[in-house]
C-alpha atoms as an extended CHARMM CRD file, in Angstrom:
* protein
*
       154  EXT
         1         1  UNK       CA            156.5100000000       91.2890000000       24.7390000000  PROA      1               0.0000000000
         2         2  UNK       CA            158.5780000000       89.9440000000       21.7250000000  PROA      2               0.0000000000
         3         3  UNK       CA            162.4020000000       90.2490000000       22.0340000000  PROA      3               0.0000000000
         4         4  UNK       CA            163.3230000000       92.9240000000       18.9820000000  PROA      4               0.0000000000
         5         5  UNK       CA            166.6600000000       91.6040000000       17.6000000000  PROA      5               0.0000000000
         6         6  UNK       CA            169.7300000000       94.0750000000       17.8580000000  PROA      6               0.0000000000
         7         7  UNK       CA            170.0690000000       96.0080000000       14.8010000000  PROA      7               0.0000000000
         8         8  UNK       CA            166.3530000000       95.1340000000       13.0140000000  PROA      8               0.0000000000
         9         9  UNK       CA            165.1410000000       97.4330000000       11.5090000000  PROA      9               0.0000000000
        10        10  UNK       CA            167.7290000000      100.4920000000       11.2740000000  PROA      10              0.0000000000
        11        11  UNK       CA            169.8280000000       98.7180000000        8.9740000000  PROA      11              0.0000000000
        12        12  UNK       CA            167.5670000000       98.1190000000        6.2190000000  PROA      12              0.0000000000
        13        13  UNK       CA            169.4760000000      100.7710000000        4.0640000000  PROA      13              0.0000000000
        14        14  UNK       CA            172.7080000000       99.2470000000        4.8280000000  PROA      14              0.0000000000
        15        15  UNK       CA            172.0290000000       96.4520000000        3.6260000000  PROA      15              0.0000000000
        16        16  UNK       CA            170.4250000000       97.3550000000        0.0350000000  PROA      16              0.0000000000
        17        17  UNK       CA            173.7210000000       99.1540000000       -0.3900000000  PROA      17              0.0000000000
        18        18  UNK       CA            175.7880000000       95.7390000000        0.5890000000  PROA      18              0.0000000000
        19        19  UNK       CA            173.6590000000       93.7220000000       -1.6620000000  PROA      19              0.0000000000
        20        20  UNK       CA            174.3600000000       92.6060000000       -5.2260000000  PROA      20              0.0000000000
        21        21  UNK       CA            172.1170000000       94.4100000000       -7.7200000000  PROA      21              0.0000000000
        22        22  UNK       CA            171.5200000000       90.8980000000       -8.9510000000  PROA      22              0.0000000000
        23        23  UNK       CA            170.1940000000       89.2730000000       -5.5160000000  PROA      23              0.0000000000
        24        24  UNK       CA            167.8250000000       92.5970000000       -5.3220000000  PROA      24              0.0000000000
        25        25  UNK       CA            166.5500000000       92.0660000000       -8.3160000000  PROA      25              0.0000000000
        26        26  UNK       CA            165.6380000000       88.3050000000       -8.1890000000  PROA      26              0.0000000000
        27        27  UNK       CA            163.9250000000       89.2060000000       -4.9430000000  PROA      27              0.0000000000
        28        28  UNK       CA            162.2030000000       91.7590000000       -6.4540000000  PROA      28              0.0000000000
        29        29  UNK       CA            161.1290000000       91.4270000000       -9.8730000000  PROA      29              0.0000000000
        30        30  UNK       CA            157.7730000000       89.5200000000       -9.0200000000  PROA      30              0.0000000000
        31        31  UNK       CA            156.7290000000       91.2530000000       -5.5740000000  PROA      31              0.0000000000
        32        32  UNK       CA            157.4700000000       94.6810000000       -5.2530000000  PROA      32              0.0000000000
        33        33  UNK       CA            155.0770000000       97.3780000000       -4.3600000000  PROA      33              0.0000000000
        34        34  UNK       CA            155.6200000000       98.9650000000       -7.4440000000  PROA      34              0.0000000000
        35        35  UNK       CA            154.6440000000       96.2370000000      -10.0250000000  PROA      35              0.0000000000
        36        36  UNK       CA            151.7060000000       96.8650000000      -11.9700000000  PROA      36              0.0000000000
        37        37  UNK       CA            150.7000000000       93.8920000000      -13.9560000000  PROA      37              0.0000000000
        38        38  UNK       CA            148.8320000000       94.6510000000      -17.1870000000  PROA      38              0.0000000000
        39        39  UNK       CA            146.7820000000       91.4960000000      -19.6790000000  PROA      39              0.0000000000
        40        40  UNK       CA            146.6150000000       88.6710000000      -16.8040000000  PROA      40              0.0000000000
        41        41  UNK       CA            150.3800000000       89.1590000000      -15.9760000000  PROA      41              0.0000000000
        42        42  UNK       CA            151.9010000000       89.2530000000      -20.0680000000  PROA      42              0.0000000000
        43        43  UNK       CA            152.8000000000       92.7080000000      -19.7230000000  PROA      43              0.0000000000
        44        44  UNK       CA            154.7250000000       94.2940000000      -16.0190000000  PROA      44              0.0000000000
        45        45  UNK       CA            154.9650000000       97.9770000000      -15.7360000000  PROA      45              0.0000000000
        46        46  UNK       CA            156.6750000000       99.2210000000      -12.8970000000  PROA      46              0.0000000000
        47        47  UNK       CA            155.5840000000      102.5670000000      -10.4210000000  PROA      47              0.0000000000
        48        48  UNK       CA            159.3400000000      102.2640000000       -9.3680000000  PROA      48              0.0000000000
        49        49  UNK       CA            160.4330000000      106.0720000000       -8.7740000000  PROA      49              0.0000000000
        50        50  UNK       CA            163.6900000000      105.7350000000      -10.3780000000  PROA      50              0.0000000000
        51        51  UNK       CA            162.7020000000      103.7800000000      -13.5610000000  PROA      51              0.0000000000
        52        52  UNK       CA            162.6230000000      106.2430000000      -16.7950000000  PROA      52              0.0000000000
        53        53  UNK       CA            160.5270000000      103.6260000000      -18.9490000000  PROA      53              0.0000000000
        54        54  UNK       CA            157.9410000000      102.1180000000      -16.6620000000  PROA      54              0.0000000000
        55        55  UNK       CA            159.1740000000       98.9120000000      -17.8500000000  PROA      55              0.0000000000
        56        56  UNK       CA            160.1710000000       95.9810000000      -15.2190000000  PROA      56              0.0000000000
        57        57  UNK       CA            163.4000000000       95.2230000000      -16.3880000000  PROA      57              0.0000000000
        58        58  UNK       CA            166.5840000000       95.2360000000      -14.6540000000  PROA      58              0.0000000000
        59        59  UNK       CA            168.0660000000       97.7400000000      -16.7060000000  PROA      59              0.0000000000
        60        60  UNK       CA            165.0260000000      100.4790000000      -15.3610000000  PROA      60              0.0000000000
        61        61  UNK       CA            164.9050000000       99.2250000000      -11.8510000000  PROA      61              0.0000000000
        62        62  UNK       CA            165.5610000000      102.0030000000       -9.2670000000  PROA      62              0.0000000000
        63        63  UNK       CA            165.4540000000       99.3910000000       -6.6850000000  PROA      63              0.0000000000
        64        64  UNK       CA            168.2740000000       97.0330000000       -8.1470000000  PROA      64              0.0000000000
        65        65  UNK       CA            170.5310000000       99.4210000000       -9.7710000000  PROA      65              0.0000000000
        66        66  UNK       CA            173.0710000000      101.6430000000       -7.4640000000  PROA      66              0.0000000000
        67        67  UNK       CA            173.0090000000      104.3500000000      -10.8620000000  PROA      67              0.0000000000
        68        68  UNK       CA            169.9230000000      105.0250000000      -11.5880000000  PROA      68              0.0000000000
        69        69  UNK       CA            168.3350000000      108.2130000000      -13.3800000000  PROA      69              0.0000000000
        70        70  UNK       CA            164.6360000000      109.9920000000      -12.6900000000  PROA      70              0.0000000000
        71        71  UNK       CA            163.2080000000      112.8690000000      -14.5320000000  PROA      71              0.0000000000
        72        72  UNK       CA            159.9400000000      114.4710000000      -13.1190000000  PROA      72              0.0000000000
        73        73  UNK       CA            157.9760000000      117.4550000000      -13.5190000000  PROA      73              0.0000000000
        74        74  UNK       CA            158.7270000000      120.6420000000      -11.0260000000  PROA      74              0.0000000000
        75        75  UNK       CA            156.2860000000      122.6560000000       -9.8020000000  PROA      75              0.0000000000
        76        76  UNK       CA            154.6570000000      123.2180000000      -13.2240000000  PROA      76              0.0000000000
        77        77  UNK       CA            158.0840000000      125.6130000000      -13.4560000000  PROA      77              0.0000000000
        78        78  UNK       CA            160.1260000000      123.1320000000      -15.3390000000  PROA      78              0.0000000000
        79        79  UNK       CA            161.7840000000      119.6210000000      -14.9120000000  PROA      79              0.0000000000
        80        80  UNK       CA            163.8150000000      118.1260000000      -12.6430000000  PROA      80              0.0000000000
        81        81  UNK       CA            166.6240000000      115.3970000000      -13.5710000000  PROA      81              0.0000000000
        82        82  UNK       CA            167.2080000000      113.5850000000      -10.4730000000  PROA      82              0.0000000000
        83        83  UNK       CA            170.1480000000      110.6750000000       -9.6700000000  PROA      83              0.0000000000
        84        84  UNK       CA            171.2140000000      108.5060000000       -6.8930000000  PROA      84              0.0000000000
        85        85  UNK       CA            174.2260000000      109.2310000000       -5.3520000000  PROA      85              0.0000000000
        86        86  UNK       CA            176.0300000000      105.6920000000       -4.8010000000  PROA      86              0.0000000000
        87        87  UNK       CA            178.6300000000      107.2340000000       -1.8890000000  PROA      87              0.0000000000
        88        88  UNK       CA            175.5460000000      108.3590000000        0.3490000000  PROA      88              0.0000000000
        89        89  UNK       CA            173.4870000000      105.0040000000       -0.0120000000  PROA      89              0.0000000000
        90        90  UNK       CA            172.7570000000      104.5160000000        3.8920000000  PROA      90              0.0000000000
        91        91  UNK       CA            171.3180000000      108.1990000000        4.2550000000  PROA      91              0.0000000000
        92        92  UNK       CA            168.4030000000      108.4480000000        2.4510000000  PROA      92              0.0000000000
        93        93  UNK       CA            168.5260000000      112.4350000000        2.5280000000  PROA      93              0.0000000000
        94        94  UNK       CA            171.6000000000      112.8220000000        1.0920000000  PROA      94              0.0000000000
        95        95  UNK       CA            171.5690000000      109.9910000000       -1.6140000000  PROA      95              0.0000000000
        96        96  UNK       CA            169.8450000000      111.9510000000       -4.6550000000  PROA      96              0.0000000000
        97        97  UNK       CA            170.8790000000      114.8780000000       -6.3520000000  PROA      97              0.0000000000
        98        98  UNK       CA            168.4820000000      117.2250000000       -8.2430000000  PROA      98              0.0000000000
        99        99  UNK       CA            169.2170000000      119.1550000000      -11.5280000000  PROA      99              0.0000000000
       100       100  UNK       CA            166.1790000000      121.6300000000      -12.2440000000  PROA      100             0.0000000000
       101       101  UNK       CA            166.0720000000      122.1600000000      -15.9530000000  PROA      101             0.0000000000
       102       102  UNK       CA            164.2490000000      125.0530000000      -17.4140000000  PROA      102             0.0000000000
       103       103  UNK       CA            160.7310000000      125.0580000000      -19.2250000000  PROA      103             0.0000000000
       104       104  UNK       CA            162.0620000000      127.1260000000      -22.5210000000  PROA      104             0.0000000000
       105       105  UNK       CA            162.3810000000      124.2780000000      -24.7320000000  PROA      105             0.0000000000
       106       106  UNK       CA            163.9350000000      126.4910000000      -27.6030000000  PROA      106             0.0000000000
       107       107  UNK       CA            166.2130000000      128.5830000000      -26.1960000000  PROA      107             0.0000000000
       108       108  UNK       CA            167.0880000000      125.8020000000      -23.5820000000  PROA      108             0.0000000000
       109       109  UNK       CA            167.1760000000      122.8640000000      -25.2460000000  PROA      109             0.0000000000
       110       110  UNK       CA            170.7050000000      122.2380000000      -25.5960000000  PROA      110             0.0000000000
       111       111  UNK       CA            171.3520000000      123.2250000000      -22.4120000000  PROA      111             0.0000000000
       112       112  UNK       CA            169.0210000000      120.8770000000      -20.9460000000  PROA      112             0.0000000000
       113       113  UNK       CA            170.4750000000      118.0640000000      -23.5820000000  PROA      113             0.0000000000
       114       114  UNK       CA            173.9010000000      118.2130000000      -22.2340000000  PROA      114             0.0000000000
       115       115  UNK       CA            172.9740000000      118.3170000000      -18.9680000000  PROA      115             0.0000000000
       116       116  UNK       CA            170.6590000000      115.1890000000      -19.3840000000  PROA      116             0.0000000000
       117       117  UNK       CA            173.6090000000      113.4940000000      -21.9300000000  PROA      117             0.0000000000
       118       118  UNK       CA            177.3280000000      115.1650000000      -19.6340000000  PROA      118             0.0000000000
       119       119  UNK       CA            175.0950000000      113.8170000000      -15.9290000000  PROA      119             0.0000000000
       120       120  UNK       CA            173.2330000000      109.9780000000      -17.3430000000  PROA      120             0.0000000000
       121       121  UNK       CA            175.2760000000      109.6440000000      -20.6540000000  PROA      121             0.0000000000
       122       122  UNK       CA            178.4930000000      110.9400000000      -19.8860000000  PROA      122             0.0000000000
       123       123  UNK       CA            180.2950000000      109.5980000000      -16.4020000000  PROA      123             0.0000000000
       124       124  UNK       CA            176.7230000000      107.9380000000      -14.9360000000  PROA      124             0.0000000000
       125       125  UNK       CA            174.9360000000      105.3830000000      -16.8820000000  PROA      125             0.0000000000
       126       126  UNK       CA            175.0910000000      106.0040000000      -21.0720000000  PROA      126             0.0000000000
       127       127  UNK       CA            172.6890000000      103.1690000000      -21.2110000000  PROA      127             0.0000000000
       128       128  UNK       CA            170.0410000000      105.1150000000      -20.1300000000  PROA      128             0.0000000000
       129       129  UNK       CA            170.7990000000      108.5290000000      -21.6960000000  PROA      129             0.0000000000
       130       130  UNK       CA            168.3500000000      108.0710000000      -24.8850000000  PROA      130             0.0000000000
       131       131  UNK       CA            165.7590000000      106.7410000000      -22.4430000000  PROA      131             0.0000000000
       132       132  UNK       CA            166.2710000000      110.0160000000      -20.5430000000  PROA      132             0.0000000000
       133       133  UNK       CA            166.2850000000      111.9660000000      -23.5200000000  PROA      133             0.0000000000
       134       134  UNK       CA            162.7000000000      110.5040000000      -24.6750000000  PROA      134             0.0000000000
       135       135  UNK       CA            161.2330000000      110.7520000000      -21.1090000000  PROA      135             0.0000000000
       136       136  UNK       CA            162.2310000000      114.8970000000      -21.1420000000  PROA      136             0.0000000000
       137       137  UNK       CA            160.8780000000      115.4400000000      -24.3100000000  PROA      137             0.0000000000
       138       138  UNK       CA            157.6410000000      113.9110000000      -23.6930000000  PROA      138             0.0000000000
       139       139  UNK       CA            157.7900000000      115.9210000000      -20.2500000000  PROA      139             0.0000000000
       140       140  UNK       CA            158.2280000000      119.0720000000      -22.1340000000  PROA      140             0.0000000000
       141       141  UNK       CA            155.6360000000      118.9320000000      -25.0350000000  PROA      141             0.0000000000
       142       142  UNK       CA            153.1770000000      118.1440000000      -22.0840000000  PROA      142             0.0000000000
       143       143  UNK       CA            153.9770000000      121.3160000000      -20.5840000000  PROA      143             0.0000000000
       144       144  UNK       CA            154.0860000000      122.8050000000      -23.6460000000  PROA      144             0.0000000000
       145       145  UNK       CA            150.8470000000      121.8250000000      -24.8070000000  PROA      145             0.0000000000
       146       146  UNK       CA            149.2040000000      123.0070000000      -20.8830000000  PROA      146             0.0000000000
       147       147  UNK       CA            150.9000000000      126.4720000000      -21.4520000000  PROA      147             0.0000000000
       148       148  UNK       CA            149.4000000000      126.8590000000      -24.8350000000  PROA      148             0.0000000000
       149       149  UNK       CA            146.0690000000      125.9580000000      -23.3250000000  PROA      149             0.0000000000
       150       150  UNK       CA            146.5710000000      128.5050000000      -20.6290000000  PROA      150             0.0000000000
       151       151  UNK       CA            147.2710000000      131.0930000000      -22.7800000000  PROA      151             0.0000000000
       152       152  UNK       CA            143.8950000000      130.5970000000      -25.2650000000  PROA      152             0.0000000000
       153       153  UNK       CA            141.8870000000      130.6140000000      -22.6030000000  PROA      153             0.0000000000
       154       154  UNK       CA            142.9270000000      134.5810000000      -21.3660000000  PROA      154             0.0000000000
């Protein structure tokens, strides 16, 4: 049988956290799982979890940044702002937080505006608050627009 090295394997995690954001990026900006090339290569998207515009950029990369932002839809209840916690890089489990915002859109919407702008505009990345902002929005109205739906159909 093949002799396993000491160490392969378990410190894969480690050693994205060591590692420059620059050096990840370079090695993965044109192989990653998460690349989706679009027009015979003119145009990369990326699938990367963490990337608010679906663009691959280092600026959106999840992979390459230590601060990066996601916001998803919960459970058809609402939305949930999610960021990496730099300190708790090595354990997977513990290295994102999640912020569930509420659905309301009126009565919430400054609520859910500071807490988008005071967690990824305020202390964590401002770069990427509008981006943030746009990607809620767009989140909402599609909920919005599945609600309405639900209710003309009763």
């Amino acid at each position: 049988p093949p002799v396993r090295e000491q160490g392969k394997g378990r410190g894969q995690a480690a050693m994205a956290a060591n590692t420059s954001a620059d050096l990840l990026w370079m090695l993965t900006r044109s192989n990653s799982s998460f690349l989706v090339k679009r027009e015979s290569g003119r145009i990369q998207l990326s699938k990367d979890p963490f990337n608010l515009m679906n663009k691959n950029s280092f600026k959106y990369s999840g992979l390459a940044n230590g601060k990066s932002a996601d916001i998803r839809q919960y459970e058809n209840k609402g939305i949930v702002l999610t960021t990496k916690l730099t300190k708790a890089a090595t354990s997977p489990a513990k290295s994102v937080r999640k912020v569930v915002c509420s659905r309301d859109f009126e009565r919430n919407f400054k609520k859910v505006a500071n807490c988008v702008s005071k967690t990824v505009g305020g202390y964590y990345r401002p770069d990427l608050e509008k981006s943030a902002l746009a990607r809620w929005t767009k989140y909402h109205r599609a909920l919005k627009k599945t609600k309405a739906m639900k209710a003309g159909k009763k």
